[in-house]
N, C-alpha and C positions, 0 to 999 in steps of 0.2 A: 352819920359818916364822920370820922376823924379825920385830920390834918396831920399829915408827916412832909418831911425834906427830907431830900436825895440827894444828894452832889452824882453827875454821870460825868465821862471822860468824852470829851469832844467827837470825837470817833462816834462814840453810842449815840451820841445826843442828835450828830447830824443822821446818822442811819434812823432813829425813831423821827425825826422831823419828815423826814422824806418818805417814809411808811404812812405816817398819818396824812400828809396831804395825800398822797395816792387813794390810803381808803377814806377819804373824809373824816377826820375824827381827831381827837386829841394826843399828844402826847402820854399826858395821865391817863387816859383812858387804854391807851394800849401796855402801859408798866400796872394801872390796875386788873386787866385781863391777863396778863403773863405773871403776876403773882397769884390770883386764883387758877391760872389752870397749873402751876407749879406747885402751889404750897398747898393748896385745899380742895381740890379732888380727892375723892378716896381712890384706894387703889382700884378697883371695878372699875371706875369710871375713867382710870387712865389706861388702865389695861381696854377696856372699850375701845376709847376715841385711837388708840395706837393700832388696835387689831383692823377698825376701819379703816384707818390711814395706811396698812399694807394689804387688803385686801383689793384684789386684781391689777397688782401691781405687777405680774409678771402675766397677765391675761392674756397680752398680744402675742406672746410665742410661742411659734408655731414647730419650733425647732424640740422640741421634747417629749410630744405627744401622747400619751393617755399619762394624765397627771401621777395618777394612782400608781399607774408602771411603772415612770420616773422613779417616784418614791423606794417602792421596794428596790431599784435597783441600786437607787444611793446606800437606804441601807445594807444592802448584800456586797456593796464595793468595796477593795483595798486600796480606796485611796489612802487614807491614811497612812499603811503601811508606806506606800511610795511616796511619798512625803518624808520617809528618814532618812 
């Protein structure tokens, strides 16, 4: 493992102090997890973890009913048009 420095702005420094006591853990350790999941995931791997992180996120409504239906109806709408 290498040694680098960072200068952050007060603002960040106190938000990442208060993240890491919450989750137990370090400040470095949470700028070294958010430069890996930023800079060196391949794209699979972020297109992954984002498709999970929207998946059943609109599960609980009940106001649209047969998904499938929805869909076709979004695409056969002029919303768009009514929007000029």
């Amino acid at each position: 493992m290498r040694q680098t420095q960072v200068q952050l702005e007060d603002e960040v420094w106190n938000h990442l102090e208060a993240r890491a006591k919450r989750e137990g853990t370090t400040i470095e350790e949470l700028a070294r997890q958010a430069i890996r999941d930023r800079y060196c995931s391949s794209d699979r791997e972020e297109r992954r973890r984002a498709m999970m992180a929207f998946v059943g996120i609109r599960a609980d409504r009940d106001d649209i009913g047969d998904s499938t239906e929805y869909i076709r109806e979004l695409r056969n709408d002029d919303r768009l048009e009514r929007l000029k």
